[in-house]
C-alpha positions as CSV (number, residue, x, y, z in Angstrom):
1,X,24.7,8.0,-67.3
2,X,22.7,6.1,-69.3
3,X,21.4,2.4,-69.3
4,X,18.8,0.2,-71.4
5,X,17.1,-2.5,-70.5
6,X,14.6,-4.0,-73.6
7,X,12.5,-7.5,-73.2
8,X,10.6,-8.9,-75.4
9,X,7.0,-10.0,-74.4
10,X,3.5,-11.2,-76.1
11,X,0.2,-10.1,-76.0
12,X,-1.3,-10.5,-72.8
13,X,-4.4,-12.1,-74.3
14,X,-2.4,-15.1,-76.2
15,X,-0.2,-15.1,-72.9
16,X,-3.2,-15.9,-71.0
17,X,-4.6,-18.4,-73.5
18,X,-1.7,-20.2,-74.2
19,X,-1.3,-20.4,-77.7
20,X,0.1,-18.2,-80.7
21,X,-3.4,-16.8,-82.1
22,X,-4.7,-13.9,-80.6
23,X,-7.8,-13.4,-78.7
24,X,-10.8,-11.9,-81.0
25,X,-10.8,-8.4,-81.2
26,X,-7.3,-8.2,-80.4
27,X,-5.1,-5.9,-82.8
28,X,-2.0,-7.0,-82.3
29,X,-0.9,-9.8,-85.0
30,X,2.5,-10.3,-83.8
31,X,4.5,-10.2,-81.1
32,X,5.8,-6.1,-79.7
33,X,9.3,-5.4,-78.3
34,X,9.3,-2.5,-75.7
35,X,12.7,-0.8,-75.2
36,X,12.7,0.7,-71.7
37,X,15.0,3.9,-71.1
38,X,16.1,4.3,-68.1
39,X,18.3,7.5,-66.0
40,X,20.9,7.5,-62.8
41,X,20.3,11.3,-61.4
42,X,19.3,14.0,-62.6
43,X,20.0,15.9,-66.2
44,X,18.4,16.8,-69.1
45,X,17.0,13.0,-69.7
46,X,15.5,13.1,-66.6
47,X,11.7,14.5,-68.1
48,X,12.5,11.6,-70.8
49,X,13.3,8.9,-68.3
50,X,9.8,10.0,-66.2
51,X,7.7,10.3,-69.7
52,X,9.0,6.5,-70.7
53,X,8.2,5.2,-67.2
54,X,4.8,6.1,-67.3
55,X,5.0,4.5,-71.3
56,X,6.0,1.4,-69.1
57,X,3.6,1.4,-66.3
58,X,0.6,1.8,-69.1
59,X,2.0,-1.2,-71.3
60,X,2.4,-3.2,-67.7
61,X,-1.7,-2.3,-67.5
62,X,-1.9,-3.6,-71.2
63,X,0.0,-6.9,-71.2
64,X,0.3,-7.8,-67.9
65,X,3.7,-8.1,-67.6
66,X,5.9,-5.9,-65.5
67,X,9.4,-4.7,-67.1
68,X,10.6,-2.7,-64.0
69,X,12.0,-5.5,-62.2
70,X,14.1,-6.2,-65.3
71,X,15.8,-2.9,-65.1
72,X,19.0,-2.5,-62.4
73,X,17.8,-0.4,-59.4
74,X,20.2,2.2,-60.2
75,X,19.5,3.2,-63.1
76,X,15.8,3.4,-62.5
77,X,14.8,7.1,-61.9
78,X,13.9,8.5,-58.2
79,X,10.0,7.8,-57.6
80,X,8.1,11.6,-58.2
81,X,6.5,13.1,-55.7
82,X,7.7,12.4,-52.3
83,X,5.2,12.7,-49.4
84,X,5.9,14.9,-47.0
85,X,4.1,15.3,-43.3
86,X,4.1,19.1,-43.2
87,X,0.8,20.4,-45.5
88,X,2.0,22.8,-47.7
89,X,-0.5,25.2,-47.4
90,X,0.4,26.2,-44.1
91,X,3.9,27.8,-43.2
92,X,6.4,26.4,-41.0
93,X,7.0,28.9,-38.2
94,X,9.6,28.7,-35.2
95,X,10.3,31.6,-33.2
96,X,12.3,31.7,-30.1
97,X,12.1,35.1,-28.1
98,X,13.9,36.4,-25.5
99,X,11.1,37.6,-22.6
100,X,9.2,37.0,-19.3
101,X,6.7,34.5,-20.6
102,X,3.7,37.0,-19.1
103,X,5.0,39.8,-21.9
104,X,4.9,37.7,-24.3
105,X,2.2,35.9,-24.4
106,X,-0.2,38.4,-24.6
107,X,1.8,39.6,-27.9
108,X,0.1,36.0,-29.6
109,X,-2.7,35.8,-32.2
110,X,-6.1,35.4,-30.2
111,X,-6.9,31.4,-30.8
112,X,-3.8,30.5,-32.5
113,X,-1.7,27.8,-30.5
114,X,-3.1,24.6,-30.2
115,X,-0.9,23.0,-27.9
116,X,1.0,24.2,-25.0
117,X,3.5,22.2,-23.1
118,X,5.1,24.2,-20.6
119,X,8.1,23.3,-17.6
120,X,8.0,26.2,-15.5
121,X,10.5,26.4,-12.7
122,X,9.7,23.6,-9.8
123,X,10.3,25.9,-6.8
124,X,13.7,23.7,-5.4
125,X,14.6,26.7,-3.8
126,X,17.7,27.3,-5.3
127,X,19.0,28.5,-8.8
128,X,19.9,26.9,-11.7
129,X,23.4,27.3,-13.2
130,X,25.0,26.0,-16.9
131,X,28.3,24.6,-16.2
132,X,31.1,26.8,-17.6
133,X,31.7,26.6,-21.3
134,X,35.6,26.1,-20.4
135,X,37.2,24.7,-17.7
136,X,39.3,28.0,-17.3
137,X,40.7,29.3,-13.5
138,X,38.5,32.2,-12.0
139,X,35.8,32.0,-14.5
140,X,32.1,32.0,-12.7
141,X,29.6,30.0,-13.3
142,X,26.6,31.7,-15.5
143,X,22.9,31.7,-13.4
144,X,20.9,30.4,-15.7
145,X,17.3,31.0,-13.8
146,X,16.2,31.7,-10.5
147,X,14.0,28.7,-9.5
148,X,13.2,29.8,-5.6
149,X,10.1,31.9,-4.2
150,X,9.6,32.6,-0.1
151,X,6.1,30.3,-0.3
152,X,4.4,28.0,-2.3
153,X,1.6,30.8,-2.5
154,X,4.1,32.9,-4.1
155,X,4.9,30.1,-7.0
156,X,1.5,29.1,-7.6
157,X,0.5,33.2,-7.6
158,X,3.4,33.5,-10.3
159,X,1.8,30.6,-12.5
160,X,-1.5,31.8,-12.1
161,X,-1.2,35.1,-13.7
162,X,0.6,34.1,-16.5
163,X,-1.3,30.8,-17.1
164,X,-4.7,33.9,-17.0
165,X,-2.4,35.8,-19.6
166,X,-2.4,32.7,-22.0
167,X,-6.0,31.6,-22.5
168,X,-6.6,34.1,-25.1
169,X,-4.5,32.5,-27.6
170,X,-6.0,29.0,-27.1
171,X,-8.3,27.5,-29.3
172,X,-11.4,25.8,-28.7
173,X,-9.6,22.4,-29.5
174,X,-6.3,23.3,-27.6
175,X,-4.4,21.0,-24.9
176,X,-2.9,22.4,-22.3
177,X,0.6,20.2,-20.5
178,X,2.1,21.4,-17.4
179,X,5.2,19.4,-16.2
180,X,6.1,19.6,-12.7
181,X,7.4,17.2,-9.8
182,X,5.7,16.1,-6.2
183,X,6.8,19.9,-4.6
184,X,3.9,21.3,-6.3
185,X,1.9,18.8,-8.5
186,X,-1.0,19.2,-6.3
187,X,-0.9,22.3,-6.3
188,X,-0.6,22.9,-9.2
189,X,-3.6,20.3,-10.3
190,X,-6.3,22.5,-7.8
191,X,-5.0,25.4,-9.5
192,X,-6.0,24.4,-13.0
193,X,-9.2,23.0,-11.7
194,X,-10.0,25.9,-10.6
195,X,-8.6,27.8,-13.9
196,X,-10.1,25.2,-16.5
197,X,-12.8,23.6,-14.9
198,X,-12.4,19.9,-13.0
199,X,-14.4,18.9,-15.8
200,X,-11.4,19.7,-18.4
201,X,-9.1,17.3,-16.7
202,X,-7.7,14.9,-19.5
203,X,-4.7,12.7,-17.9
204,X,-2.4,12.6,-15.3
205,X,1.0,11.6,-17.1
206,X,3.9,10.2,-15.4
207,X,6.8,10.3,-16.6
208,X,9.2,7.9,-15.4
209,X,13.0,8.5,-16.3
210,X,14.8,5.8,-13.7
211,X,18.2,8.0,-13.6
212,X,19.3,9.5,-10.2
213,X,20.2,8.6,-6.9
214,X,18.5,7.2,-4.0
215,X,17.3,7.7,-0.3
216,X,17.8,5.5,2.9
217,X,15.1,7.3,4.8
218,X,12.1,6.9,1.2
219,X,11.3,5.9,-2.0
220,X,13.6,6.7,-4.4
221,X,12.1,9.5,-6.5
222,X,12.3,8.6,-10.1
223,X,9.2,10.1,-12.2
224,X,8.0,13.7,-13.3
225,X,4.4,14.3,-13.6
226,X,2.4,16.4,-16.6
227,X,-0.7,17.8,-15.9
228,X,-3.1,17.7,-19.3
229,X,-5.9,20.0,-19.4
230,X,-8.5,20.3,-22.4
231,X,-10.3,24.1,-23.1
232,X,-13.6,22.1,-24.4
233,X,-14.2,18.4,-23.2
234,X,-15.9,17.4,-26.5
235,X,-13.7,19.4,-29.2
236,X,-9.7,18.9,-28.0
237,X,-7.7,17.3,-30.7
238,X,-5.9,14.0,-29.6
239,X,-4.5,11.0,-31.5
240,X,-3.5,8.5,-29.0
241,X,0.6,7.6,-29.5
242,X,1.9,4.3,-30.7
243,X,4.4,2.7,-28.8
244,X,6.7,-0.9,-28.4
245,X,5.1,-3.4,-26.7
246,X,6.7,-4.8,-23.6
247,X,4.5,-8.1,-23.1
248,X,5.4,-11.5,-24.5
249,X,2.4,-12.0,-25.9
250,X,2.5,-8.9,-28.4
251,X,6.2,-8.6,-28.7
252,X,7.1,-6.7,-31.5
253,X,4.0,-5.4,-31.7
254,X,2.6,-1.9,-30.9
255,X,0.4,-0.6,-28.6
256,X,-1.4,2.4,-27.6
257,X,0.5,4.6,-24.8
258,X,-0.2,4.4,-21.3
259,X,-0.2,7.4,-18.5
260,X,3.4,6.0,-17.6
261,X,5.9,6.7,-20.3
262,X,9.1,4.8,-19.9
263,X,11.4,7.0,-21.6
264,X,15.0,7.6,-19.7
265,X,16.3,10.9,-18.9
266,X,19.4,12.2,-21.0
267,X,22.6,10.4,-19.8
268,X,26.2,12.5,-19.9
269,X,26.9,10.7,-23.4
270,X,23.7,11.5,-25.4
271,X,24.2,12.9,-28.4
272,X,21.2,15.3,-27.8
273,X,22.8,16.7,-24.6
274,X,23.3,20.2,-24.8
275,X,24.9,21.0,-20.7
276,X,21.6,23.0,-20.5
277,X,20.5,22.3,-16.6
278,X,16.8,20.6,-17.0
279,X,16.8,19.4,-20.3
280,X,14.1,17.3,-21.1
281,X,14.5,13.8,-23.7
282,X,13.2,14.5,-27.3
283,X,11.7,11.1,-27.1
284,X,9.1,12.5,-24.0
285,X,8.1,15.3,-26.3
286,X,8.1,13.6,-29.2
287,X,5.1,11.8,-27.9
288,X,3.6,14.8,-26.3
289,X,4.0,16.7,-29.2
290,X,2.4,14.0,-31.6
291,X,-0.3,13.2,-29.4
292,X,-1.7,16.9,-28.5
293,X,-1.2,18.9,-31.8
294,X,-2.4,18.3,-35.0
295,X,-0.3,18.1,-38.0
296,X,0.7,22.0,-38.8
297,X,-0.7,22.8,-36.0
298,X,1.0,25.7,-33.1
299,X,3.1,24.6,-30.1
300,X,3.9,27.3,-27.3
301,X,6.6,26.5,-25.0
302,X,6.8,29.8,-22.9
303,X,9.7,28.2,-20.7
304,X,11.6,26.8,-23.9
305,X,15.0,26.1,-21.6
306,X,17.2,24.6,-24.5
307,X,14.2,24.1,-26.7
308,X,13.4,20.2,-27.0
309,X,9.6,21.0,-27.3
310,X,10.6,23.3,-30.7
311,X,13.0,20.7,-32.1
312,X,10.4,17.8,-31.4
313,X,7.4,19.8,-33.0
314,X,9.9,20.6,-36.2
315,X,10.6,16.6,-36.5
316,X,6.8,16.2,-36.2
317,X,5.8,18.8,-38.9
318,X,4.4,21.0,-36.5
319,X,5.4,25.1,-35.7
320,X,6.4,26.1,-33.1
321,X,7.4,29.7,-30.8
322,X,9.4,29.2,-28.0
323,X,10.1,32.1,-24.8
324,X,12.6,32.5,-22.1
325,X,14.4,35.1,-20.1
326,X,17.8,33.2,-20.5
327,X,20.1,34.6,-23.1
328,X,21.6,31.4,-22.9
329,X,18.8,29.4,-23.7
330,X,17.4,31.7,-26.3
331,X,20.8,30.9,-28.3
332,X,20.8,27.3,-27.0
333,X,17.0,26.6,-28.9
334,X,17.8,28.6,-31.6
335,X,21.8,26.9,-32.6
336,X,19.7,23.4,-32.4
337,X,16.6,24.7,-34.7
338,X,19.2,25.8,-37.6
339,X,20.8,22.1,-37.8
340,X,17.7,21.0,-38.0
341,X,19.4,17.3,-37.6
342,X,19.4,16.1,-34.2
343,X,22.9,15.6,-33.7
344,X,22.7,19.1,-31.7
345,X,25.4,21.5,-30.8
346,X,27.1,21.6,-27.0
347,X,26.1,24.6,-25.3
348,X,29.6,24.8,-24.3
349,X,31.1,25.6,-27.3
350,X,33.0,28.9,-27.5
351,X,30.6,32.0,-29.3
């Protein structure tokens, strides 16, 4: 469809003078009409609508008198060349495979990930099942991961080795994010002090979800903590995340993120819930991934689960590769990558 839109306007330089005689050295003896031609979608006028836009912008230098506005917003053609966060000149990548993470890992490009957020097992001492994907009579419920060891010596031996099988593919400006909870945060922390270097320790994050029940005999326990580790003190790549602020004084405003993110843990109505046991909020990683990885950079989850960290670094325009030993999550990450919307498919729905 087509639609004009023609004004009639004056020289700039009598414009600005006020009268009818031009300015010296001005040309024009007489008042110009510009016809502006203008195209809804796309077609073969679309080139034509571009090449008499750009006639307008350079007669809107000339005269000083802008003829866009005078145009309906429909018919004016779609602005050309649309940012985009991702640089082109480096691939988008997401891979999710199907592996012990200790396999895998050393299969990785020496210094290619520049962040790595990983949420290995917590050592509860029991496993973790996905609910069935129908409530049908005699059907058993699928083990998703075994999440128990005989000693906390045991766990943090299992870490260890495959936390040593990792280093290789970090770079020099890599972050390194462990998530875990009180059983073994301390643990956990003199481990990679003694891996890293107590010199490499960046933050102690806490992440505080407020869901879930309470105690009569303590505290109610209501935060996760993450565990951020640098390879080089003066080379690691952060940018520090935005968020809302909360006082009264800067309402509305932002502010730069605090060890404590607020975010709230997936209720049973998200949208974003996928049945997967663990699943972590997009918002948390969203800020993680931001913060830690530079645009285009690599992401390594090597305990993906339902793969949040991969979705989160695709929103981001980051790339991604994702490991598990779960069938069920390697199909779980992968269904959510391919829509590629957010609205995300249930893990219960029939193969």
């Amino acid at each position: 469809m087509r639609a004009w839109a023609s004004r009639r306007v004056i020289c700039g330089c009598r414009s600005r003078s006020g009268s009818n005689a031009p300015s010296p050295g001005c040309s024009r003896s007489r008042p110009r009409d510009f016809r502006v031609r203008c195209w809804s979608g796309t077609g073969p006028g679309f080139r034509s609508g571009i090449t008499r836009r750009r006639r307008t912008r350079s007669c809107v230098a000339r005269i000083g008198v802008d003829l866009n506005p005078k145009v309906p917003e429909r018919c004016r053609p779609p602005e050309r060349g649309v940012s985009s966060p991702v640089p082109r000149s480096r691939p988008i990548l997401f891979d999710v495979r199907r592996g012990d993470w200790l396999d895998l890992v050393r299969g990785l490009p020496p210094a290619s990930v520049d962040f790595v957020y990983a949420d290995p097992p917590f050592n509860t001492g029991k496993s973790q099942r996905t609910p069935p994907r129908a409530p049908r009579a005699g059907r058993v419920v699928e083990a998703t991961y075994d999440d128990s060891w005989a000693t906390m010596e045991e766990y943090i031996s299992w870490l260890r080795e495959r936390l040593e099988a990792m280093l290789s593919a970090l770079k020099p400006t890599s972050l390194v994010a462990i998530h875990c909870d009180y059983r073994a945060c301390h643990h956990i922390r003199l481990l990679l002090d003694e891996m890293f270097g107590a010199d490499r320790f960046v933050n102690h994050l806490i992440w505080h979800y407020g869901l879930g029940g309470s105690s009569p005999r303590r505290f109610a326990r209501k935060h996760d903590d993450v565990l951020l580790y640098c390879i080089e003190p003066d080379q690691y790549w952060f940018e520090p995340p935005m968020v809302p602020a909360t006082s009264r004084r800067l309402r509305g405003q932002m502010k730069k993120a605090t060890d404590v993110l607020d975010i709230p843990s997936i209720n049973n109505m998200a949208r974003e819930r996928t049945g997967y046991p663990s699943q972590k909020p997009i918002a948390l990683l969203d800020v993680l991934v931001r913060a830690c990885c530079p645009p285009g950079g690599l992401v390594l989850d090597p305990c993906c689960g339902s793969g949040t960290t991969l979705v989160a670094a695709a929103r981001t325009g980051r790339r991604a590769i994702g490991f598990d030993r779960s069938d069920r999550a390697v199909a779980c990450a992968r269904e959510r990558l391919r829509s590629g919307t957010g609205n995300f498919s249930k893990l219960d729905r029939e193969d």
